[in-house]
C-alpha positions as YAML, in Angstrom:
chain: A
units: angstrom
residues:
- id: 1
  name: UNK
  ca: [-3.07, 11.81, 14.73]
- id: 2
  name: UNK
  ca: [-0.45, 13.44, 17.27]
- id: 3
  name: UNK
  ca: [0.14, 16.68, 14.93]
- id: 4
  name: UNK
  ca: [-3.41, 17.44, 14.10]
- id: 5
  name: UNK
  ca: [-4.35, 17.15, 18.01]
- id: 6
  name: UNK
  ca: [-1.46, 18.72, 20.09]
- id: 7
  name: UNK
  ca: [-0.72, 22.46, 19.95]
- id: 8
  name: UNK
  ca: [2.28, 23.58, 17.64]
- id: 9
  name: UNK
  ca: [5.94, 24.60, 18.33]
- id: 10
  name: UNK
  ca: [6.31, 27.04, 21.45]
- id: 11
  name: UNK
  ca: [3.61, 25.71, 23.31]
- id: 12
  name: UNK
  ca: [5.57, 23.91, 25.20]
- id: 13
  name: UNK
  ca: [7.93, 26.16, 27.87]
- id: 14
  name: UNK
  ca: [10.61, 22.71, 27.62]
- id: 15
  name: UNK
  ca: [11.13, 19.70, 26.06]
- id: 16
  name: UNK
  ca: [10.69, 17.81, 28.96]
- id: 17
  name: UNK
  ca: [6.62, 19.52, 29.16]
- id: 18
  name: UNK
  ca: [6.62, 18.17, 25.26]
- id: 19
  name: UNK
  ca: [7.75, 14.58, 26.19]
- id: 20
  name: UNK
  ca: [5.14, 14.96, 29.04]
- id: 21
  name: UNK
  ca: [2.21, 16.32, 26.59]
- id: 22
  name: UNK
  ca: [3.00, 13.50, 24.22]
- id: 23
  name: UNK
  ca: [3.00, 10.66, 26.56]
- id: 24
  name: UNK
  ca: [-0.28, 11.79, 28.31]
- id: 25
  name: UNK
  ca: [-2.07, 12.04, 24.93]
- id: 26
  name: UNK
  ca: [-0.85, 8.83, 23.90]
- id: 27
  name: UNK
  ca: [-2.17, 6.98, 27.41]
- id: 28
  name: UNK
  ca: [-5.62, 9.18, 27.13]
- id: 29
  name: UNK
  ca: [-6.03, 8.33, 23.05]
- id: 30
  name: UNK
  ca: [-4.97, 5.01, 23.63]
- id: 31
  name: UNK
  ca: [-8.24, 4.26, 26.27]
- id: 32
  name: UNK
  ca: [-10.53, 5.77, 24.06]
- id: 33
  name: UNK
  ca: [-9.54, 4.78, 20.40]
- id: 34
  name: UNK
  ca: [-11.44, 2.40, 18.46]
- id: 35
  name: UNK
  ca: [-10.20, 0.32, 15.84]
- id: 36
  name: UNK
  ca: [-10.64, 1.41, 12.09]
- id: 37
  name: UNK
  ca: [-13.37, 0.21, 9.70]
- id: 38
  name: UNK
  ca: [-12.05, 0.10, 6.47]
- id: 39
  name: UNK
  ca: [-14.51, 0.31, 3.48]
- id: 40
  name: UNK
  ca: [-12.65, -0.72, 0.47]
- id: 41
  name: UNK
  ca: [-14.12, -2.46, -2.11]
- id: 42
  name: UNK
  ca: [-11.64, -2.77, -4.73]
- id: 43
  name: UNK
  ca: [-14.07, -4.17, -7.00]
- id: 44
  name: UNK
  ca: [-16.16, -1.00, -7.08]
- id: 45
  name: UNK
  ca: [-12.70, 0.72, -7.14]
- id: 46
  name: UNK
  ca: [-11.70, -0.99, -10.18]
- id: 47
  name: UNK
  ca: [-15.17, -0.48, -12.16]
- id: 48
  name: UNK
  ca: [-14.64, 3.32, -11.31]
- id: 49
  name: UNK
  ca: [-11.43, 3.28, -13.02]
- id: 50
  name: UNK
  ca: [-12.63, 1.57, -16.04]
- id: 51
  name: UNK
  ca: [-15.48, 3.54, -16.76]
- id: 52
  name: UNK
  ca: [-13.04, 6.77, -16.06]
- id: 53
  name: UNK
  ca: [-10.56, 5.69, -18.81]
- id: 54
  name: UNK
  ca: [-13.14, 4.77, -21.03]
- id: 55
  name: UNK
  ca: [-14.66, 8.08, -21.06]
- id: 56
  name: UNK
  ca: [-10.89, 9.55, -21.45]
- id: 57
  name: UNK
  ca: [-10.60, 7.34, -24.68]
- id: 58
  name: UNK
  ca: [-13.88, 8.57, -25.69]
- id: 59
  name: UNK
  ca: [-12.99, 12.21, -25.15]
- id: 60
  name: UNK
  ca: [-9.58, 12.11, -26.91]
- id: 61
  name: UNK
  ca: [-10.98, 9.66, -29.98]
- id: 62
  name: UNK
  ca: [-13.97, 12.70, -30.54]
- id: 63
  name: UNK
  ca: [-10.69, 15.01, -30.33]
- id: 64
  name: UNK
  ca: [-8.93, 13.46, -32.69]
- id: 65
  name: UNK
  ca: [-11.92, 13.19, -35.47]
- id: 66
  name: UNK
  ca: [-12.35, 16.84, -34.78]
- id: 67
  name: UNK
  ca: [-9.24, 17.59, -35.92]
...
């Protein structure tokens, strides 16, 4: 979260004005942030991956005939 929200090397004229940006992003993220939903259903997940290597057997056993 801290790299894709503060600037990038040399924007800062010391390392004590880095130290300072980080800490004040951290305090003002920190009042605001939200916990994370997570939507995972590894269920649906697993059915996905089925179905994929299903279709890969498929594919390589109308390969193979072809041949």
């Amino acid at each position: 979260m801290l790299t894709r929200r503060l600037p990038r090397r040399g924007d800062f004229s010391s390392q004590e004005d880095l130290e300072n940006k980080i800490t004040e992003f951290a305090v003002r993220y920190n009042t605001t942030a939200k916990p994370i939903a997570w939507k995972y259903d590894a269920r649906a997940e697993h059915a996905r991956h089925l179905a994929r290597c299903q279709r890969e057997q498929a594919h390589q056993d109308t390969y193979l005939q072809a041949a």
